[in-house]
VEXZA-722220 format. One record per residue: residue in three letters; x, y, z of N, C-alpha, C, O in turn. Coordinates in pm, 1 decimal, decimal comma, padded with zeros to 6 digits. Layout:
BEGIN
residu|nxx|nyy|nzz|caxx|cayy|cazz|cxx|cyy|czz|oxx|oyy|ozz
ALA|X|Y|Z|X|Y|Z|X|Y|Z|X|Y|Z
...
***
This chain:
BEGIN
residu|nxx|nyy|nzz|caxx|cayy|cazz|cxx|cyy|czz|oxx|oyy|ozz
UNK|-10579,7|06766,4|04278,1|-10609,1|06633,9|04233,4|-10512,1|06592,8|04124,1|-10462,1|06480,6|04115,9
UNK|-10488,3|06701,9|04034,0|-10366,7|06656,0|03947,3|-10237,9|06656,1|03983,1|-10159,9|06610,7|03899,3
UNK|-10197,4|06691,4|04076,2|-10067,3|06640,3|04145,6|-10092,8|06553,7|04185,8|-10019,7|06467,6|04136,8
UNK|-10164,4|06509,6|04259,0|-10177,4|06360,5|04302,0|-10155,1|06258,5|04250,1|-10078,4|06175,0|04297,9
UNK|-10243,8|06239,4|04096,8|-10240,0|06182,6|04002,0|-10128,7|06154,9|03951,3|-10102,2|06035,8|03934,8
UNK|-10012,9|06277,3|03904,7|-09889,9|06252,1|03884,5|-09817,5|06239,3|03970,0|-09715,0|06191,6|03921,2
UNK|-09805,2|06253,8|04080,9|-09713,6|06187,0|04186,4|-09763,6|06043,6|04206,6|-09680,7|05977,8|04269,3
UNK|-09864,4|05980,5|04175,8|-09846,2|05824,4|04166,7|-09806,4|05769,0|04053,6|-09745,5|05662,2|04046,9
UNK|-09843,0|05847,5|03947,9|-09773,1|05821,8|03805,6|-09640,9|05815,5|03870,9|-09610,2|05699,1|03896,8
UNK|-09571,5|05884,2|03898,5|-09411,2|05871,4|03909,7|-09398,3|05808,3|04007,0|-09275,8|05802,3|04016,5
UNK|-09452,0|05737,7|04115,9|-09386,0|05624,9|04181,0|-09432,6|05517,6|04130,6|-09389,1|05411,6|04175,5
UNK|-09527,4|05515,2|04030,0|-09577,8|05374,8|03958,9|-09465,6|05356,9|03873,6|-09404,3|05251,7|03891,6
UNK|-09413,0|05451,6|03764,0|-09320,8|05467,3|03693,3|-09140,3|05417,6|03783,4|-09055,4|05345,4|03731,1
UNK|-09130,6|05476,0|03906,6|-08990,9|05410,2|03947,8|-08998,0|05303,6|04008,6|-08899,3|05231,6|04024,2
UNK|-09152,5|05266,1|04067,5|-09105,9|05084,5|04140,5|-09105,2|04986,1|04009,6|-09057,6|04872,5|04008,6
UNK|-09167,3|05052,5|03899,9|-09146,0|04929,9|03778,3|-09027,3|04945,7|03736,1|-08977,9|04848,3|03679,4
UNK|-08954,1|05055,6|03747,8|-08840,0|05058,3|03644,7|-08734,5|04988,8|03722,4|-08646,7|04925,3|03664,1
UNK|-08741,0|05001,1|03894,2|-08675,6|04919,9|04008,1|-08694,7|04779,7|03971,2|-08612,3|04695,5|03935,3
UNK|-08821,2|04773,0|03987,7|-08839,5|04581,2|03975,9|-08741,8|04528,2|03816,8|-08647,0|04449,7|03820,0
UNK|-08785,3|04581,1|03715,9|-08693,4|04554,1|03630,4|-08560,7|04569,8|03623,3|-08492,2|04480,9|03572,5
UNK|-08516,5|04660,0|03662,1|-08390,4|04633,2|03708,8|-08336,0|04519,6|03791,4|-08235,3|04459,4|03754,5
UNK|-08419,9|04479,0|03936,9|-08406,0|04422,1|04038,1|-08383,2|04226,4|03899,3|-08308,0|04130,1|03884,3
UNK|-08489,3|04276,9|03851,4|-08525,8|04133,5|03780,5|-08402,4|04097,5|03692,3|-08362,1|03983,9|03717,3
UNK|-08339,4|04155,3|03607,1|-08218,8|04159,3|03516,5|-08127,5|04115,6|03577,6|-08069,1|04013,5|03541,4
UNK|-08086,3|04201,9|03712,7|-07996,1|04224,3|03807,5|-07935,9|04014,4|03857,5|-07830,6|03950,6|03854,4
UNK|-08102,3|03983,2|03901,5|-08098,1|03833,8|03898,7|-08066,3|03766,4|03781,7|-07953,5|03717,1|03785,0
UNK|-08099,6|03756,6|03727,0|-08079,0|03654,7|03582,1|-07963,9|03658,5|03566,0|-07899,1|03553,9|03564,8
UNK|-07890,6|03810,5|03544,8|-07729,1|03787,5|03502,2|-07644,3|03740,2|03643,3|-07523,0|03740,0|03622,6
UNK|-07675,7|03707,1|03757,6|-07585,6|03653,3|03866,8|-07573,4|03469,8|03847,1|-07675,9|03406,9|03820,9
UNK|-07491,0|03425,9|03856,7|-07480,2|03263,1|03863,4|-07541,1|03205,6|03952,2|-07543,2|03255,6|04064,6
UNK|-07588,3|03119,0|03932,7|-07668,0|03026,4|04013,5|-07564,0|02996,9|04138,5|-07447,8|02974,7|04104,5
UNK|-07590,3|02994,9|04261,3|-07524,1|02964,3|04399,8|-07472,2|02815,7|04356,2|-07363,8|02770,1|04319,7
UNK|-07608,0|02760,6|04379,0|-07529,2|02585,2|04339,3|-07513,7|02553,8|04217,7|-07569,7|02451,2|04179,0
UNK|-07447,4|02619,2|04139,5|-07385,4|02565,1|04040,7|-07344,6|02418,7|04040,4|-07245,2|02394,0|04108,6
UNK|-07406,6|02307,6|03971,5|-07365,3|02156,1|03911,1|-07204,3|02207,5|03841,3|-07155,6|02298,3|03773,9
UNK|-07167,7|02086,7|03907,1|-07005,6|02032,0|03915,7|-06956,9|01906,5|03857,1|-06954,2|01811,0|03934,7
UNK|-06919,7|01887,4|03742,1|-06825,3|01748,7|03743,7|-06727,2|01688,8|03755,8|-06620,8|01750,7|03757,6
UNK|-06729,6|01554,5|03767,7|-06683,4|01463,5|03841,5|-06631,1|01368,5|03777,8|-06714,9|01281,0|03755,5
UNK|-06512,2|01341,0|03730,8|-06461,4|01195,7|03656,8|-06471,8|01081,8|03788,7|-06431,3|01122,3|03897,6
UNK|-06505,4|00993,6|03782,9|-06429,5|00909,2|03865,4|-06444,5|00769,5|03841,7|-06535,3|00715,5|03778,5
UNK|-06328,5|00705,4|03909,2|-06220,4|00610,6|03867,9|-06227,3|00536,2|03942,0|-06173,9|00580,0|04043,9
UNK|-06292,5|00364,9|03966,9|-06305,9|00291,2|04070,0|-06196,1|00184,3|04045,6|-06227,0|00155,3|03930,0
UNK|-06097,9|00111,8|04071,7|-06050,5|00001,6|04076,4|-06092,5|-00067,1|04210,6|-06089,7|-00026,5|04326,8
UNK|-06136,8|-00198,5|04147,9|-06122,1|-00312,4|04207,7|-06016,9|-00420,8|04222,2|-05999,1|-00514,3|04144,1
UNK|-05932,1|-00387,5|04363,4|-05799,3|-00467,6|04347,8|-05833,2|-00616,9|04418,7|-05906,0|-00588,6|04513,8
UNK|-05817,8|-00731,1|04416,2|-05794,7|-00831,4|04482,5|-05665,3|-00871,7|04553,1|-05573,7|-00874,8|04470,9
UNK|-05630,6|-00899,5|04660,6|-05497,8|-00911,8|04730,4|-05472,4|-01028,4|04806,0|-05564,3|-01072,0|04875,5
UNK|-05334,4|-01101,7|04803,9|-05317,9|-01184,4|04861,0|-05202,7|-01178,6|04940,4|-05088,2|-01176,3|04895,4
UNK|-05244,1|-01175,5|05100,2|-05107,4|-01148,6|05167,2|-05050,6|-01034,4|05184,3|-04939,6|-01010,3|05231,7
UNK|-05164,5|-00933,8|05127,1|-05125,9|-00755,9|05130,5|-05072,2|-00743,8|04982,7|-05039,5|-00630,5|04947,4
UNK|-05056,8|-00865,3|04876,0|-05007,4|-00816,3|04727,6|-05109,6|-00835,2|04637,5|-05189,4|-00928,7|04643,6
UNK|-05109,2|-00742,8|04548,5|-05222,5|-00691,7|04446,3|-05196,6|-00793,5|04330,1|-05111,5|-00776,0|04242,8
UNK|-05271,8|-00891,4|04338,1|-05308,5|-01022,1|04215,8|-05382,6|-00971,9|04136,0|-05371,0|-01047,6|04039,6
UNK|-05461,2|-00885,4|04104,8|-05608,8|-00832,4|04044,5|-05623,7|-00704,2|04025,7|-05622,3|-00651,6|04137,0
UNK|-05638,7|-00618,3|03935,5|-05699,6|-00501,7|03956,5|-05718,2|-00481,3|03829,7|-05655,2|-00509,5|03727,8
UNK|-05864,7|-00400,4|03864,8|-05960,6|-00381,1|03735,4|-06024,4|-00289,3|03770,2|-06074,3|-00279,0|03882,3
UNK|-06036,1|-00180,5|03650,2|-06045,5|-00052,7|03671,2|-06208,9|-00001,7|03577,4|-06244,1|-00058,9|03474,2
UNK|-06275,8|00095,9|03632,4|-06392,7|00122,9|03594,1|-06389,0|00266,3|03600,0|-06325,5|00326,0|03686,9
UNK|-06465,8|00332,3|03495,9|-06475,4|00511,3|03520,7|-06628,5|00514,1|03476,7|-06703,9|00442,6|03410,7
UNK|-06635,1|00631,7|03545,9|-06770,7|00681,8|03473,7|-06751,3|00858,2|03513,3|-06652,5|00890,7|03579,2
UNK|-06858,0|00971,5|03465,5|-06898,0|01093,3|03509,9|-06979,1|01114,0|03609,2|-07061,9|01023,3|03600,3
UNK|-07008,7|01189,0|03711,9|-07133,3|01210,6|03788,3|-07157,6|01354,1|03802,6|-07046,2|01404,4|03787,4
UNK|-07227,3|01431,0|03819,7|-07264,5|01556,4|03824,8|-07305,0|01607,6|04006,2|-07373,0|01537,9|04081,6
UNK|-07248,1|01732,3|04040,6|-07304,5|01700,1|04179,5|-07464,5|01735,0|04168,2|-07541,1|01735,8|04071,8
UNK|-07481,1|01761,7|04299,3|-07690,6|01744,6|04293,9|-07769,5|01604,4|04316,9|-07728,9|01522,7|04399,6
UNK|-07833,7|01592,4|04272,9|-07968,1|01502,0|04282,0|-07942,5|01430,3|04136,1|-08029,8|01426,9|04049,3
UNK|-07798,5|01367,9|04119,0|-07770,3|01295,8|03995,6|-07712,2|01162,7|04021,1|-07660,6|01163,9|04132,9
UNK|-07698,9|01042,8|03960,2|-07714,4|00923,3|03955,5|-07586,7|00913,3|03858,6|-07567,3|00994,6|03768,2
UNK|-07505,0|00809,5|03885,6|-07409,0|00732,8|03757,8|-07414,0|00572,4|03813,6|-07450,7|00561,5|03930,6
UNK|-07386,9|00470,8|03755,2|-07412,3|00366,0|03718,1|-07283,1|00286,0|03612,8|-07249,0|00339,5|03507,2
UNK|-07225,7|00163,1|03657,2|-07161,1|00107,7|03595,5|-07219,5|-00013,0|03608,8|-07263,7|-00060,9|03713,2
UNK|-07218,7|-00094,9|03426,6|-07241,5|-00233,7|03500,8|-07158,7|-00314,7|03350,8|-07159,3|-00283,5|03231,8
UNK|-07093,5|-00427,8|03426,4|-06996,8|-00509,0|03356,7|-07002,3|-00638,2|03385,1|-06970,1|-00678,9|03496,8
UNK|-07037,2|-00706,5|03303,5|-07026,0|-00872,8|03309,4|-07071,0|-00940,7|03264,1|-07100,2|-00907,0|03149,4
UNK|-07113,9|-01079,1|03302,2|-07148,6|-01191,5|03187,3|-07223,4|-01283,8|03233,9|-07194,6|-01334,8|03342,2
UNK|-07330,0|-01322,7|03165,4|-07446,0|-01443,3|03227,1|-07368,5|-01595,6|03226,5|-07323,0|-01653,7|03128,0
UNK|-07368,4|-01618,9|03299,0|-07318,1|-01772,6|03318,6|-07426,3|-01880,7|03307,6|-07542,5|-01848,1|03332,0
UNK|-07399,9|-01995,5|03275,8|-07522,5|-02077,2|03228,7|-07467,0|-02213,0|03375,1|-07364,0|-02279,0|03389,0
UNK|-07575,1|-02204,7|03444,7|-07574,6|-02327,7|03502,3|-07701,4|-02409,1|03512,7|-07818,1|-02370,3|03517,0
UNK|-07629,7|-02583,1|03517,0|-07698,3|-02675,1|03504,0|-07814,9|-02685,0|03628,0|-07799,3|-02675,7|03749,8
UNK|-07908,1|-02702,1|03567,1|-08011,1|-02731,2|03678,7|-08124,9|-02844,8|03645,8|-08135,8|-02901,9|03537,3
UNK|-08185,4|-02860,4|03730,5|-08275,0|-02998,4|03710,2|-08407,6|-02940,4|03661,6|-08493,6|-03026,6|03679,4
UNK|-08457,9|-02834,4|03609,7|-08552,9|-02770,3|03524,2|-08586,9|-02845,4|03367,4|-08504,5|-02928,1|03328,5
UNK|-08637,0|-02833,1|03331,0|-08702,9|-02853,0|03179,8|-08615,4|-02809,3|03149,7|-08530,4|-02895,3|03126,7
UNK|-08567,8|-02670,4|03127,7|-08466,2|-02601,5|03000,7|-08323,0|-02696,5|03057,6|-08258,8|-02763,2|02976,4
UNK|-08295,4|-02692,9|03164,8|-08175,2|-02752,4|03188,2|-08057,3|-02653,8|03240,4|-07962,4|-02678,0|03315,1
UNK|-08094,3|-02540,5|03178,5|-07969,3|-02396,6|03214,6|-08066,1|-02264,2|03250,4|-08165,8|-02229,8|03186,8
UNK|-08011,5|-02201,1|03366,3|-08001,6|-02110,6|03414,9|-07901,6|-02007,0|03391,5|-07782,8|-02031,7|03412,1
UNK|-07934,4|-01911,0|03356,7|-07834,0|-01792,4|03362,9|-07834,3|-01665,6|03462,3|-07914,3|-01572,3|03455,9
UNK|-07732,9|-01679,2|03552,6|-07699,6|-01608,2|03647,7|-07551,7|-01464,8|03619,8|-07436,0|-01506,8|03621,9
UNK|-07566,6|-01366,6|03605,2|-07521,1|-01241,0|03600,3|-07404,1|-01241,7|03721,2|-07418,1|-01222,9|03842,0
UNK|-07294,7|-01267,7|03649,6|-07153,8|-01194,6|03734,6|-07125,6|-01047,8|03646,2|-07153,8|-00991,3|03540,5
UNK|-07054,4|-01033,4|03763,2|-06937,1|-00916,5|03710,8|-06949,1|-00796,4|03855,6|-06949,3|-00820,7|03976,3
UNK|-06959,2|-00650,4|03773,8|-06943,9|-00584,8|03860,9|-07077,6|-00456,2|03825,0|-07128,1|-00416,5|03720,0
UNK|-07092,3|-00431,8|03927,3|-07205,1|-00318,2|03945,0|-07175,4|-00194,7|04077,2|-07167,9|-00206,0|04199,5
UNK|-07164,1|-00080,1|03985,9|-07131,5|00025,8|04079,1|-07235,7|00148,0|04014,6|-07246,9|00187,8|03898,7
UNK|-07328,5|00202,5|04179,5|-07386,6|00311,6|04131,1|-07328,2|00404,2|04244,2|-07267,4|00362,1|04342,7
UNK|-07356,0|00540,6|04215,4|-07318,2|00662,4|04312,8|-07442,4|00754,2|04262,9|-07495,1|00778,1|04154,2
UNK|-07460,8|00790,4|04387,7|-07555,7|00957,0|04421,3|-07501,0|01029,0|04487,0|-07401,1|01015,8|04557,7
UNK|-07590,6|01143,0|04458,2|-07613,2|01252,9|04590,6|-07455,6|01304,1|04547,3|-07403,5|01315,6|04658,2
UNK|-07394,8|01325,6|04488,6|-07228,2|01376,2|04508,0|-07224,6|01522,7|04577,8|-07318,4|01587,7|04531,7
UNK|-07162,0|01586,7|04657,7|-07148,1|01678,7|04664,4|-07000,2|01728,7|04698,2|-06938,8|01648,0|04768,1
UNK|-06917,0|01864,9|04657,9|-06857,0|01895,2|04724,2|-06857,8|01939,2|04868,9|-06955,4|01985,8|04927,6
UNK|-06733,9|01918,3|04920,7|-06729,5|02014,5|05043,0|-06610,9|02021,6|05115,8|-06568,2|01947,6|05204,5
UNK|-06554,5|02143,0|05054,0|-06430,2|02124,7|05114,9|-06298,9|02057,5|05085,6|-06219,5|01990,2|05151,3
UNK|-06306,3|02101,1|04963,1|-06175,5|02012,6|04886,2|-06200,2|01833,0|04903,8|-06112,0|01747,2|04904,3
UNK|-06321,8|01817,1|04914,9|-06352,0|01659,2|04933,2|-06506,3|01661,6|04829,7|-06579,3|01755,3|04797,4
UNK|-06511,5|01522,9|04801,1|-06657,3|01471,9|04693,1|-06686,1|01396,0|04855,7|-06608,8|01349,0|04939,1
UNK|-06849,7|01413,1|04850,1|-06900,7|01335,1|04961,3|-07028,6|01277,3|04846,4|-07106,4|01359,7|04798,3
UNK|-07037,6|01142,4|04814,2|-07145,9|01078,9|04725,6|-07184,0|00956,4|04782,8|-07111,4|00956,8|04882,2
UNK|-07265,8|00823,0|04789,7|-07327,5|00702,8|04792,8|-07290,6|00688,6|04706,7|-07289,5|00749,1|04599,4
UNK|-07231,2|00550,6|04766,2|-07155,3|00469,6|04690,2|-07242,9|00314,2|04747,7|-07286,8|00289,6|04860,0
UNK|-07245,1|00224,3|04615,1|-07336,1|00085,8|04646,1|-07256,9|00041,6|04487,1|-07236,6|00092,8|04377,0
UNK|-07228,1|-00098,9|04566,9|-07140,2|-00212,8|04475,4|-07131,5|-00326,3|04482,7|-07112,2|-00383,5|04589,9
UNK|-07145,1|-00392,3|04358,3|-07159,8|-00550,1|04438,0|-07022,6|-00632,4|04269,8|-07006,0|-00601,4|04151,9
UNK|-06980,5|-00706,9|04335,1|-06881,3|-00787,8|04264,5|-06917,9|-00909,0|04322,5|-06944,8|-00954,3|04433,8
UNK|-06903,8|-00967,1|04135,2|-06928,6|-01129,2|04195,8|-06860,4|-01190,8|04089,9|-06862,8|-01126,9|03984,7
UNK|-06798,5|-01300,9|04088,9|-06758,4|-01387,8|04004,8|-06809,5|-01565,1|04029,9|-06883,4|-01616,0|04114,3
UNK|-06716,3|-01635,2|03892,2|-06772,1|-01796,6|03973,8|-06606,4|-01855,2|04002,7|-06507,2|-01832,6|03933,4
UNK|-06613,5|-01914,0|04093,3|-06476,8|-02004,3|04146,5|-06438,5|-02102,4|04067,4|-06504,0|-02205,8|04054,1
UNK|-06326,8|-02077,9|04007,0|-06238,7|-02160,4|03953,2|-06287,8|-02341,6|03983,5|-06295,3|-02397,8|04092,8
UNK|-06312,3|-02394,0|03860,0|-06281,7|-02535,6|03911,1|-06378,1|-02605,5|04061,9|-06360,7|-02685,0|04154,3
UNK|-06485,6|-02511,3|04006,5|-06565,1|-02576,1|04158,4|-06696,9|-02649,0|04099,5|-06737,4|-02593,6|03997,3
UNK|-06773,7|-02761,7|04141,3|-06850,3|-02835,9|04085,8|-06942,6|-02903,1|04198,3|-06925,0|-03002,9|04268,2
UNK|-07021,2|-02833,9|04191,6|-07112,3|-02746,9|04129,4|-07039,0|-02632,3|04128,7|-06959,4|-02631,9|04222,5
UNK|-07033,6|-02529,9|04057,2|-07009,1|-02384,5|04027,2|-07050,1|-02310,9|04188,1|-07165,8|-02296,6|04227,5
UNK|-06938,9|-02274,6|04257,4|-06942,7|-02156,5|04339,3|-06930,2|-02007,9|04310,2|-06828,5|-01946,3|04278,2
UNK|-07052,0|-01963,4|04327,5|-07058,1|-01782,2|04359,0|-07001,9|-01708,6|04438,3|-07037,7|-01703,1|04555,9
UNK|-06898,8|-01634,7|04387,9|-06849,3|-01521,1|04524,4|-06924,6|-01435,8|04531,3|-07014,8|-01477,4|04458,5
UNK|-06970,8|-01293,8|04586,1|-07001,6|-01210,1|04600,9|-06951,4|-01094,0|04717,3|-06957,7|-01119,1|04837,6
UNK|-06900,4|-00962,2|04663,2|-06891,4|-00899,4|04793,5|-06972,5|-00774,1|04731,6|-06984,5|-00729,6|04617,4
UNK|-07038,1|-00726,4|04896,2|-07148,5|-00608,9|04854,6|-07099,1|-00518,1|04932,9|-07041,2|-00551,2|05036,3
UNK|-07118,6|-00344,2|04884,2|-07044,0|-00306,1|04954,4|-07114,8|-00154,3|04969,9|-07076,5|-00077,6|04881,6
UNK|-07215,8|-00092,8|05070,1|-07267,6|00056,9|05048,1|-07264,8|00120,6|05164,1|-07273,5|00072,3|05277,0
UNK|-07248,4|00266,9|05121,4|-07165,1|00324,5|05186,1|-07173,6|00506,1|05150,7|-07170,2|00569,1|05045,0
UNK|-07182,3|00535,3|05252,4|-07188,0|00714,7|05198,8|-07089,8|00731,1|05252,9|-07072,1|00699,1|05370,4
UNK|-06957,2|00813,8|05139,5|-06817,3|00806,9|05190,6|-06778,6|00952,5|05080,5|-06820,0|00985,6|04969,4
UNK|-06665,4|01021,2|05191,5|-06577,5|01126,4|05166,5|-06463,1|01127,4|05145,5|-06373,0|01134,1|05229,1
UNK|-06450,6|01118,3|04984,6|-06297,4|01095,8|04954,9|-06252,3|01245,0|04928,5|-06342,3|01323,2|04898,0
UNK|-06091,5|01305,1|04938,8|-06020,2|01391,8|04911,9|-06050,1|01339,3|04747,8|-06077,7|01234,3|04689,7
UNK|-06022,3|01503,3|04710,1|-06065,2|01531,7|04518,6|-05903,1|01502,2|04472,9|-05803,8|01558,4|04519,3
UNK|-05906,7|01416,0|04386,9|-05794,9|01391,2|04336,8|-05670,2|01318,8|04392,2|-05550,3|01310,0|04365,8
UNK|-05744,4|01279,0|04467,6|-05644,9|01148,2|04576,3|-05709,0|01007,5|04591,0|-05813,2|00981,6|04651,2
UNK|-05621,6|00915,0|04519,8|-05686,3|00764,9|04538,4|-05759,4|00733,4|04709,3|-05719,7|00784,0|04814,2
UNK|-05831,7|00671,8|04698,2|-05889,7|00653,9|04828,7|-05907,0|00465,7|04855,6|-05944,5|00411,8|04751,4
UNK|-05894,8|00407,5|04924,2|-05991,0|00293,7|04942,5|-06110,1|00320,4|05027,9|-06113,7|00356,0|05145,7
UNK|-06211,8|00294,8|04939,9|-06355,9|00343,6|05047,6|-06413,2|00197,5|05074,4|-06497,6|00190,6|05163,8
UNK|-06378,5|00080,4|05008,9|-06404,8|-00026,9|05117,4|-06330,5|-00127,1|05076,2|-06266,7|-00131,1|04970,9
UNK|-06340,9|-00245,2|05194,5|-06284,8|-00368,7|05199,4|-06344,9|-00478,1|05232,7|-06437,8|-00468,1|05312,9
UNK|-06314,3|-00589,4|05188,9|-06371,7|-00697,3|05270,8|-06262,2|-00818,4|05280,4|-06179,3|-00827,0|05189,8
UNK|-06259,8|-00916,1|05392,7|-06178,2|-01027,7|05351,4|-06267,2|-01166,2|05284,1|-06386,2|-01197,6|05285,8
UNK|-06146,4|-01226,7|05227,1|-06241,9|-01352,2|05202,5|-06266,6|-01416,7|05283,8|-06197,2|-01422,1|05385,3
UNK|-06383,2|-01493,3|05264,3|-06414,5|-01617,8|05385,5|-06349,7|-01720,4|05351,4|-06368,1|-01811,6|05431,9
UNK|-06263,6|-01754,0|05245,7|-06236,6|-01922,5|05257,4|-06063,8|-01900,1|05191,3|-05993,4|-01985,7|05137,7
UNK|-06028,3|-01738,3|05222,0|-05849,8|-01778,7|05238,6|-05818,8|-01625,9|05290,0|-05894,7|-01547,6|05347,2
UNK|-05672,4|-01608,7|05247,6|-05628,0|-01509,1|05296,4|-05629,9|-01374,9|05225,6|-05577,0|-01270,8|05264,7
UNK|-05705,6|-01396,8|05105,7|-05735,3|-01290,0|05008,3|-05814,7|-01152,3|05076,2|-05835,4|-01136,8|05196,6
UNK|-05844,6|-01078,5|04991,0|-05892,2|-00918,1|05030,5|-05928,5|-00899,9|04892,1|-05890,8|-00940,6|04782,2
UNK|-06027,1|-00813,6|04945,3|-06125,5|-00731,5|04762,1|-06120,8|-00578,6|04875,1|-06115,1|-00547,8|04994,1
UNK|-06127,7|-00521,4|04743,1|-06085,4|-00369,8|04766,6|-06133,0|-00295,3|04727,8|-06103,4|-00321,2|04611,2
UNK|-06212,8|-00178,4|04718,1|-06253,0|-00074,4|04614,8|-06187,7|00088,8|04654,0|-06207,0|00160,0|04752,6
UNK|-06111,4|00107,7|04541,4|-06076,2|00221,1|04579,8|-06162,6|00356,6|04465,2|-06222,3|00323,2|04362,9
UNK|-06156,2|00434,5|04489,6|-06213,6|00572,7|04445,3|-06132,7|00671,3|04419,5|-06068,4|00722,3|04511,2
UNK|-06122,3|00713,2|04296,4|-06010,9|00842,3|04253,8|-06136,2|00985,8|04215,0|-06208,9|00963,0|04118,3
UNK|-06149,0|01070,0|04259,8|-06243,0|01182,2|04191,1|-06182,3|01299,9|04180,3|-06142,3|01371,5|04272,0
UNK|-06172,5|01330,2|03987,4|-06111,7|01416,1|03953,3|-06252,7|01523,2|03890,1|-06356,5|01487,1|03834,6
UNK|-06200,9|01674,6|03928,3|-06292,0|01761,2|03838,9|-06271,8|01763,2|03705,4|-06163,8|01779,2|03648,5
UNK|-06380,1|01746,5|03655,7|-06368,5|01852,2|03493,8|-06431,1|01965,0|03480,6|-06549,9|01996,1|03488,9
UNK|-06332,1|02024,4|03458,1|-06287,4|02179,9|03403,9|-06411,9|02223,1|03339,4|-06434,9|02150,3|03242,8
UNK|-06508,0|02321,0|03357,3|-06600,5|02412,7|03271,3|-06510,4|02449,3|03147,6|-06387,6|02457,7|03147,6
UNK|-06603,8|02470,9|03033,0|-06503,5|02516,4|02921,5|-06591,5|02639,0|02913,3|-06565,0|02728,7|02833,2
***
């Protein structure tokens, strides 16, 4: 009976000293999906005739995973209306969000959703442009991309969005 006793003592004694080991063993290995960052660099070019009249440039960070970045730039415009107050304020500029980033393969694959709007020169009543633009798209890491386009409806112009995504370096 007392061998018994100590022969479970000593396999009670090596599956704990295993599991602890086993347990350590984990903690000090790196996480598989290691989170990754991401500079990136949107210009918005406008073109006329295939030549670049416009370009305006936006950055932000994104992290890969289940992470979100967000740009937003612009200015409330006041227009006249037949209301009591008399003015309305309506939001131009530009709005860019991205998710979901992931690598794969020497490429960022993220959602991309954008909307640019301005008001038209000299128009009366005040005309709104708008171009909207979403899109789950795979740009090469560190190579300008255009990930969308649109033409204008009322000339020969083009709006553009291109995408640059550079890593930053772990320190």
């Amino acid at each position: 009976m007392r061998n018994n006793n100590q022969i479970v003592i000593a396999c009670g004694a090596i599956l704990l000293t295993a599991g602890i080991c086993v347990a350590q063993g984990e903690t000090a290995k790196p996480a598989a999906g290691t989170a990754k960052y991401f500079h990136l660099e949107f210009v918005v070019k406008e073109l006329d005739g295939g030549k670049v009249t416009n370009a305006r440039h936006y950055t932000t960070t994104i992290v890969t995973g289940d992470h979100r970045c967000t740009i937003r730039s612009g200015n409330k415009v006041p227009l006249q209306t037949g209301g009591t107050s008399g003015l309305t304020y309506v939001e131009v500029g530009v709005n860019i969000d991205g998710s979901g980033a992931k690598e794969i393969d020497g490429n960022l694959a993220l959602d991309i959703s954008a909307e640019i709007s301005n008001v038209a020169a000299a128009a009366n009543p005040p005309l709104i442009r708008q171009t909207k633009w979403n899109s789950n798209v795979l740009v090469p890491i560190g190579k300008p991309t255009v990930i969308a386009s649109s033409d204008d409806v009322a000339s020969k112009g083009q709006m553009q969005l291109e995408l640059t995504a550079t890593p930053i370096p772990a320190h």
